[in-house]
Structure formats: structure tokens, C-alpha cells
C-alpha positions as CSV (number, residue, x, y, z in Angstrom):
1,X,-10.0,0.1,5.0
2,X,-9.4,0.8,8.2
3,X,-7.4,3.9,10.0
4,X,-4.8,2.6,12.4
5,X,-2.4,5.1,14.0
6,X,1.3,4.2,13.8
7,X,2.3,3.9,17.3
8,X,-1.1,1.2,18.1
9,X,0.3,-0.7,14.6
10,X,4.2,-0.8,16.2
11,X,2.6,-1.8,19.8
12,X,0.6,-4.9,17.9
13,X,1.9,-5.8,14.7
14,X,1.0,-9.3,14.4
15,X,-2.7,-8.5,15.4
16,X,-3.1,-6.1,12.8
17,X,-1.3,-8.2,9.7
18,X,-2.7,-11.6,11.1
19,X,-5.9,-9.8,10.6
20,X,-6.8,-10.5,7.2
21,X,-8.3,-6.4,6.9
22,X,-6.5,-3.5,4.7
23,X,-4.6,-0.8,6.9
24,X,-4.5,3.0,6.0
25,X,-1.4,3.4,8.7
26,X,-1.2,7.1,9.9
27,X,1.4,9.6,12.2
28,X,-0.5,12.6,13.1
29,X,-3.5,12.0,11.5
30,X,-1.6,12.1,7.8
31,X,-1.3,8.1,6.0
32,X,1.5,7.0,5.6
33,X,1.5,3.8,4.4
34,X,-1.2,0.8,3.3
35,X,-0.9,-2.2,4.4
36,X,-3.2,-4.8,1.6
37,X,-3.3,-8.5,2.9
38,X,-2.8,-11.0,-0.2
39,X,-5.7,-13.6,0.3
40,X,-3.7,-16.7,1.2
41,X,-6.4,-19.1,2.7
42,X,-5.2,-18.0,6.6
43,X,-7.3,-17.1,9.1
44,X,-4.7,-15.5,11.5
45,X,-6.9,-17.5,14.5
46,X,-4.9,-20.5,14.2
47,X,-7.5,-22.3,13.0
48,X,-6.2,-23.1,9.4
49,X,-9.8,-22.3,7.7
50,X,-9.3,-21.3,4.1
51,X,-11.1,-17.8,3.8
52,X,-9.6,-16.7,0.5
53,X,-8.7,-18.8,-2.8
54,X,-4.5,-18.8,-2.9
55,X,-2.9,-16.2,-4.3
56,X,-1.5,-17.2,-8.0
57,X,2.0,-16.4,-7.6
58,X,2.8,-16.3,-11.5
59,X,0.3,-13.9,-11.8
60,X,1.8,-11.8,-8.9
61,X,5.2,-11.9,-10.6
62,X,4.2,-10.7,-14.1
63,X,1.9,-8.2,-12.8
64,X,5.5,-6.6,-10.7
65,X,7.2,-7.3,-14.0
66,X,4.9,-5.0,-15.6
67,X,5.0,-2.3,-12.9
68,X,8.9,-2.7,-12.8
69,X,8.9,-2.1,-16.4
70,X,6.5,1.0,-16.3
71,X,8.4,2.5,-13.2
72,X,11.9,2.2,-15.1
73,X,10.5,4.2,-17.8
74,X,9.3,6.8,-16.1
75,X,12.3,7.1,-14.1
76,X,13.8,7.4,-17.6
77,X,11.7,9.7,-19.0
78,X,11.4,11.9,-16.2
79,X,14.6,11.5,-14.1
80,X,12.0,11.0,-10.8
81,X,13.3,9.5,-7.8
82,X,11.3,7.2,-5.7
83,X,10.7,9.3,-3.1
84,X,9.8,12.3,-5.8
85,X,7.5,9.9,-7.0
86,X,5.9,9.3,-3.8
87,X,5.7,13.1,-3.3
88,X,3.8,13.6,-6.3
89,X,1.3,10.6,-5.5
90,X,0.5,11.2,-2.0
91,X,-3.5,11.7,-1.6
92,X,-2.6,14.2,1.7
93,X,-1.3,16.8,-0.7
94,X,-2.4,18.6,-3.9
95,X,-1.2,17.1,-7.1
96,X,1.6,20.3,-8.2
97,X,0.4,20.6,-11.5
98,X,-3.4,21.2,-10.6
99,X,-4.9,24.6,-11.5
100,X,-4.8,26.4,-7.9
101,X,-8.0,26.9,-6.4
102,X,-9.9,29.6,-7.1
103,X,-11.1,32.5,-4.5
């Protein structure tokens, strides 16, 4: 995966998502977002060369189904908000409910 700063990725957005390679997208050195190409068969050169087998877009669905499903429950069982969610998950930070480190 490659690091790309966000400013770069604003100043060339089609290079980057033409591109075919995952993004870690950062501000300040911290990610912020990923960016995960779905193999489609383009080459982003134009050229129409197949690179990746199309992605099967049934498969796609029910696999958001699922997640959908899963994220409604937690949001149910936990009263979480997206962006609490997001919080909790982000790799920059320590998960809250880890034992603190040890001095």
C-alpha cells in the first residue's frame, strides 16, 4: 500500500485512482482514509488491457448486505455512531479498552 499525502492526492486525483494501487491517504503524517481499487479489467493507460478478472457484482452486494446487517446490530446493541465507530477503529490511536502500558 502506498503512503500518499492528502494535498498530492487532491492536486492529482485521477492519477492516483486510475492507478490500479491501494492508497493509505494521510494529513500530517496520520491516515486518514484508504483508498482499495476493485479489479475491473482497466488499465488506467487507455489501453483497455484486462489486468484483473471483473469484479462479480452479486458477490459485492451480498457481501455489503452482510456488513450492513452486522453494522445495524452493533449500532443496536451499542448505541455507536459512525463516527464513534471510526474512533474506536482507527490504527493511529490505542484501542480504549486496552490495558495501559506498563512503566
Amino acid at each position: 500500500m502506498r503512503n500518499v499525502d492528502l494535498e498530492e492526492f487532491c492536486h492529482r486525483p485521477s492519477e492516483y485512482l486510475e492507478g490500479g494501487e491501494s492508497l493509505s491517504i494521510e494529513r500530517g503524517g496520520r491516515v486518514i482514509g484508504r483508498y482499495v481499487p476493485v479489479p475491473n479489467g482497466n488499465t488506467g493507460d487507455g489501453t483497455g488491457r484486462e489486468t484483473a478478472a471483473p469484479a462479480n457484482d452479486e458477490e459485492s452486494r451480498r457481501a455489503f448486505g452482510r456488513l450492513a446487517r452486522a453494522w445495524a446490530e452493533v449500532r443496536a446493541q451499542t448505541g455507536l455512531t459512525e463516527d464513534e465507530l471510526a474512533e474506536l477503529l482507527d490504527p493511529s490511536k490505542p484501542f480504549p479498552y486496552d490495558d495501559p502500558p506498563r512503566g
